[in-house]
Phi, psi and omega in degrees: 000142185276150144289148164300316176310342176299336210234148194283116178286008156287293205251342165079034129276173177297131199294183177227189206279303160286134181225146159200148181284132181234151185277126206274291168244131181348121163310334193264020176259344199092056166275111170242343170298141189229160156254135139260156205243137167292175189273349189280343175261002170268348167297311190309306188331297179279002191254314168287320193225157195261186213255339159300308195291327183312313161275002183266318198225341188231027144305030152214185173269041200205284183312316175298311176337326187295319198271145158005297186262001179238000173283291203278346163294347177289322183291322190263007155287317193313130161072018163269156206273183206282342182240039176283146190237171174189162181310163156216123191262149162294147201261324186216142201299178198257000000 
């Protein structure tokens, strides 16, 4: 049975063999609390929001959760194995 530290509270599959931590608010924001994360959903994370709006608005896994664009990427993650990896391009500039 998984623990939670096994499962990414971003997309809530089972972490794989790469892991990494994000900072829920910005280390230059004053951030120390961390999650780990697969890397595609911390990329995804970084690709959408700046280290402002990120300590401003999206500073928990409940607030990304939330956005649009990180809902439907969570939906096109299901059922993909745990160490998949694919591009993540930024959708809009910082």
């Amino acid at each position: 049975m998984d623990s939670q530290a096994d499962i990414c509270p971003l997309c809530g599959r089972p972490l794989g063999r790469r892991r990494e931590r994000h900072h829920l608010v910005p280390r230059l924001k004053g951030g120390r609390e961390t999650v780990l994360l697969h890397p595609i959903c911390h990329r995804k994370i970084h690709t959408l929001f700046s280290e402002a709006q990120l300590a401003r608005s999206y500073a928990s896994v409940a607030a990304l959760r939330e956005h649009p664009e990180v809902d439907r990427f969570v939906r096109w993650l299901d059922g993909k194995p745990p160490d998949f990896h694919a591009s993540t391009r930024p959708r809009r500039s910082r």
